[in-house]
C-alpha positions as CSV (number, residue, x, y, z in Angstrom):
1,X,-31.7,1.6,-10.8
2,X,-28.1,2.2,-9.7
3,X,-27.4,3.5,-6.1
4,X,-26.7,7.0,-6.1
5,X,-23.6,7.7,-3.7
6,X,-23.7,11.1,-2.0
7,X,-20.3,13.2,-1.2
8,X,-20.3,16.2,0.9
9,X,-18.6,19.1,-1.2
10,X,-18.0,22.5,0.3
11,X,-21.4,22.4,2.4
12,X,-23.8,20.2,1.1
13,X,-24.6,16.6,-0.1
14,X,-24.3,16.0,-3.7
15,X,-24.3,13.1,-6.0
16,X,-20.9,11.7,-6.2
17,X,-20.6,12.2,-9.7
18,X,-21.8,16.5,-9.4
19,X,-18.4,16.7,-7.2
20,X,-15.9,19.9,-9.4
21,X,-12.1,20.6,-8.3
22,X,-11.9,24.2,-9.7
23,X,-8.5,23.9,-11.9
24,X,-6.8,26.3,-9.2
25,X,-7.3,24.5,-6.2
26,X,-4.4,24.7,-4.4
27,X,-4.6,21.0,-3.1
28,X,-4.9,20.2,-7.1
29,X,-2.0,22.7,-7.6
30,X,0.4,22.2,-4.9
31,X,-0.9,19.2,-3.0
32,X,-1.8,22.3,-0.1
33,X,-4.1,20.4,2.5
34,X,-4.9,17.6,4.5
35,X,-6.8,14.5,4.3
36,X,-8.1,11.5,6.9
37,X,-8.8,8.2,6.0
38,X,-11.6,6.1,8.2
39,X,-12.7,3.1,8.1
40,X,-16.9,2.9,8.1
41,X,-18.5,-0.7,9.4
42,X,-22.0,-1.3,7.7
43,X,-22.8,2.6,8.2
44,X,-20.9,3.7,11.5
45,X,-17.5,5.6,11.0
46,X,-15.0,4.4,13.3
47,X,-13.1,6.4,15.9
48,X,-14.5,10.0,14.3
49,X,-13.4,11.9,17.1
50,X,-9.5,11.0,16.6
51,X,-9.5,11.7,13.0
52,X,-11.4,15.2,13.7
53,X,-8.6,15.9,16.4
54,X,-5.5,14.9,13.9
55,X,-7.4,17.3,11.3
56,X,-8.2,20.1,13.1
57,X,-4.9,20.3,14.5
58,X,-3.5,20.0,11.4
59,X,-5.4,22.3,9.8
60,X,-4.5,24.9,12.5
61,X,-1.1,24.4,11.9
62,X,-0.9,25.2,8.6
63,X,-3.5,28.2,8.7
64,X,-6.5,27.0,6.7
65,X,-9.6,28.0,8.5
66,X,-12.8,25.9,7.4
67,X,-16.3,27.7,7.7
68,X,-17.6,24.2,9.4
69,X,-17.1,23.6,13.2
70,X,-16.3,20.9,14.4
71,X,-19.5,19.8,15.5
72,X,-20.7,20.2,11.9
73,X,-18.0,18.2,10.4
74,X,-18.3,15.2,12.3
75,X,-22.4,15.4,11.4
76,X,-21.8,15.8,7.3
77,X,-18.9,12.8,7.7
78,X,-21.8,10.4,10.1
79,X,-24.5,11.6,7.2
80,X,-22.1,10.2,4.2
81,X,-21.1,7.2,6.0
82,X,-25.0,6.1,6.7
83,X,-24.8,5.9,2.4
84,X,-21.5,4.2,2.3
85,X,-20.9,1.1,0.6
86,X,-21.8,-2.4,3.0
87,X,-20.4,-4.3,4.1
88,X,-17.3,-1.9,5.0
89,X,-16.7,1.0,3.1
90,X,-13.7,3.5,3.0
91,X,-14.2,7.4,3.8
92,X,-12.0,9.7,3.0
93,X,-12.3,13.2,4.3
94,X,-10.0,16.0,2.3
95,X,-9.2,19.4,3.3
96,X,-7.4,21.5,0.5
97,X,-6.6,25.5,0.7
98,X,-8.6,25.5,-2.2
99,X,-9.2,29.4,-3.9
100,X,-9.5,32.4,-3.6
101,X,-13.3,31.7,-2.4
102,X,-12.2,29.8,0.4
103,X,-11.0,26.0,1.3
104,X,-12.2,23.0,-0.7
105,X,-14.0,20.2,1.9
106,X,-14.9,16.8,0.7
107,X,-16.2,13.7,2.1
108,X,-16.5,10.8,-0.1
109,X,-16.6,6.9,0.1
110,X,-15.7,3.9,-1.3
111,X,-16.2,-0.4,-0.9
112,X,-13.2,-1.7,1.2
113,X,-11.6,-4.9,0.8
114,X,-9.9,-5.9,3.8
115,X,-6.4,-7.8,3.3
116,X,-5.9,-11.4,5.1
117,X,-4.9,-12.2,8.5
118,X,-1.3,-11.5,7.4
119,X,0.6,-9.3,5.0
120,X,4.0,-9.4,3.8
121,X,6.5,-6.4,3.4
122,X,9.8,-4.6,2.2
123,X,12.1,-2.4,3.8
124,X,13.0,0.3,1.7
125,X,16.4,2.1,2.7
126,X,16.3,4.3,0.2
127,X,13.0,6.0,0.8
128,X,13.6,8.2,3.5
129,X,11.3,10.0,5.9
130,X,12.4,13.5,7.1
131,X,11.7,13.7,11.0
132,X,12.5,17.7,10.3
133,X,9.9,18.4,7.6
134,X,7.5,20.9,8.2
135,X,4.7,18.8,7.2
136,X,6.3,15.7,9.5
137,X,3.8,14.2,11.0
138,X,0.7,15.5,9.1
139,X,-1.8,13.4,6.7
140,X,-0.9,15.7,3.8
141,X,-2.2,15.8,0.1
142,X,1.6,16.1,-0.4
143,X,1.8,12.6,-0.4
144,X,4.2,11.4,-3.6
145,X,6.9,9.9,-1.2
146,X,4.1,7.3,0.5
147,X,2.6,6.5,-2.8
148,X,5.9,5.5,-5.0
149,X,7.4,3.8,-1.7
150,X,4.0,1.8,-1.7
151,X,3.7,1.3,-5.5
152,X,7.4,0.0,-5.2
153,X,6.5,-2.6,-2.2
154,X,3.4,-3.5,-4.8
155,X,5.7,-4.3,-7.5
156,X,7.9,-6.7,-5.2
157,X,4.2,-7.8,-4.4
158,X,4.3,-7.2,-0.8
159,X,1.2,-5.1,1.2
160,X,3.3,-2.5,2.8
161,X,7.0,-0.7,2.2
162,X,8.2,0.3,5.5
163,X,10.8,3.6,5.8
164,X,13.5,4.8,7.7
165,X,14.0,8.1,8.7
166,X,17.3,10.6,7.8
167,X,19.2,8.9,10.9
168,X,18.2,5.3,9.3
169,X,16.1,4.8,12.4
170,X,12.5,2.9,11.4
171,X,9.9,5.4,10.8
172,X,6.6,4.0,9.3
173,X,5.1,2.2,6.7
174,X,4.1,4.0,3.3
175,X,0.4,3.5,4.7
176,X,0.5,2.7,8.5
177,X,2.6,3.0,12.0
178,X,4.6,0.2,12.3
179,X,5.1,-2.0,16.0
180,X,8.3,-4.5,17.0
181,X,7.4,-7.3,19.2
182,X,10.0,-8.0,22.4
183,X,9.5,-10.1,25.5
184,X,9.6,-6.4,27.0
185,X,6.5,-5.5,25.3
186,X,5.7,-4.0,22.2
187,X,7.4,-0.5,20.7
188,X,6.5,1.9,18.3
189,X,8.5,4.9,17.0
190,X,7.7,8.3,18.8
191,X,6.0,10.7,16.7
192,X,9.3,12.9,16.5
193,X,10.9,10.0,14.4
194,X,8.9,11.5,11.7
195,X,5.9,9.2,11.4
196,X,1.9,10.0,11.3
197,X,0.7,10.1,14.8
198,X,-1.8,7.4,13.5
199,X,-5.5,6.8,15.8
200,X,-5.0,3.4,15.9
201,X,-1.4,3.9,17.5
202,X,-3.3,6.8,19.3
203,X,-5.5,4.7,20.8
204,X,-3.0,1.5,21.8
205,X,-0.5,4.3,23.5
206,X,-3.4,5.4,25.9
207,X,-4.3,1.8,26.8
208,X,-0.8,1.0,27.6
209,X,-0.6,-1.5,25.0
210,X,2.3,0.2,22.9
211,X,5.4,2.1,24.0
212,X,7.5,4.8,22.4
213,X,11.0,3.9,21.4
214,X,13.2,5.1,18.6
215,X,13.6,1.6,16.7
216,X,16.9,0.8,14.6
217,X,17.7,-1.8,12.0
218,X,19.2,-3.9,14.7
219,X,16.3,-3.8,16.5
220,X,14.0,-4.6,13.1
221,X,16.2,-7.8,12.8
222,X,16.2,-8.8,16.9
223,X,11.8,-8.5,17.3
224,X,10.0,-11.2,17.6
225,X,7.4,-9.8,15.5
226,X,6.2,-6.5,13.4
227,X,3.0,-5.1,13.0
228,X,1.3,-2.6,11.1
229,X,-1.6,-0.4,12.6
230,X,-4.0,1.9,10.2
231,X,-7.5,3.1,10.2
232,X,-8.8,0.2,7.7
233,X,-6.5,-2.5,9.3
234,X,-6.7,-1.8,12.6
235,X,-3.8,-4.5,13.7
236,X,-2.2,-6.5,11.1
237,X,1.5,-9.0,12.0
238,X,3.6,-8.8,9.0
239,X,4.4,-12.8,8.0
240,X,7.5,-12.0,5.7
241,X,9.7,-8.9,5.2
242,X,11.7,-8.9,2.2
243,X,11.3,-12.3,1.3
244,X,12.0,-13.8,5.4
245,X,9.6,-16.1,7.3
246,X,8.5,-13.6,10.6
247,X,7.1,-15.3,13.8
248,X,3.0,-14.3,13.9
249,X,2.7,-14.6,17.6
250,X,-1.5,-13.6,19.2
251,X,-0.3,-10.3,20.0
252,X,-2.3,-8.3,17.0
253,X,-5.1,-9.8,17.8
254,X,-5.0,-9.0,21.3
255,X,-4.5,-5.8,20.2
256,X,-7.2,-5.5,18.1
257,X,-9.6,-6.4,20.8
258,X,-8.6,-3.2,22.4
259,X,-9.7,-1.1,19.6
């Protein structure tokens, strides 16, 4: 007998499979919504309360008003999780403006595959983030620039594609906030660079273990190390950017203990 997977669609569990995008959604249309990615350990989703936060606030910003609170929410995304996948598993939760009957809501998961203790790279100049965007620093389903940036890093065969923002400054990576090592401590972009105001990076900024600096290309080539920081990851160094051999120093995991 195969495992049925259940999804939470617009206010109820369902079979994965009984899940229907009306053909004028607007997230379908126009990629109009939001979406959080979380990372669930043999049942448990992790750091739920961040993600809800990022959401909500997002959702609020762009004016789409969801019949669930939040207390509901977080229940329907810890009720899907319990079913997920095992060992890890990857939820996504997606927010879309949806009809004229109201917004489309959906939880689903998926088996995760973590990468190795290291990944490798490329900095792509040409893909730039806009730090002025009126969707700048929200997880939206308008998401084409991550996903051809990332698809392009994939084709070089390297894990990640970072990104530079219209003044060439480091923004993020295509999938994750991005760190520099330096015997000062370790930096990350501020959040009005143009990059996702990630819960990992969240989490590391309250703890003291990350500060906010605008980062240049002078100061990609000058670190001592770079990680990247994501829901699934959690803390990852970066062993080789386009093709050069990076220090991997303990600092990631020291991070990750942290988390």
């Amino acid at each position: 007998m195969s495992l049925i997977i259940p999804a939470y669609w617009n206010g109820r569990l369902v079979p994965f499979e009984e899940v229907r995008i009306a053909p004028d959604d607007a997230g379908f249309l126009f990629g109009d919504g939001l979406f959080e990615t979380l990372r669930v350990d043999d049942g448990r989703p992790r750091d739920l309360s961040a993600h809800l936060d990022r959401l909500l606030a997002g959702l609020e910003r762009l004016g789409i008003a969801i019949p669930e609170s939040r207390c509901d929410l977080g229940r329907a995304v810890t009720e899907v999780a319990k079913a997920a996948p095992r060992p890890l598993a990857r939820l996504r939760l997606t927010v879309s403006r949806g009809t004229a009957a109201g917004p489309t809501r959906l939880i689903t998961t998926s088996l995760y595959e973590p990468p190795g203790e290291t990944v490798t790279a490329v900095l792509l100049s040409d893909h730039r983030i806009d730090s002025r965007s009126p969707v700048a620093g929200l997880k939206s389903l308008c998401y084409q620039t991550n996903r051809v940036a990332l698809r392009e890093a994939e084709t070089r065969g390297a894990f990640e594609a970072l990104l530079l923002n219209e003044h060439g400054r480091l923004a993020e990576g295509s999938r994750s906030n991005v760190a520099l090592v330096f015997p000062e401590g370790i930096l990350t972009p501020p959040t009005g660079e143009g990059c996702l105001p990630g819960t990992v990076r969240r989490r590391l900024l309250e703890r003291g273990a990350l500060r906010e600096r605008p980062l240049a290309l002078a100061d990609l080539e000058a670190a001592r190390g770079l990680l990247l920081m994501n829901s699934l990851i959690g803390v990852l160094p970066v062993s080789r950017l386009d093709g050069r051999e990076l220090p991997v120093g303990p600092e990631a995991a020291r991070l990750r203990r942290l988390l």
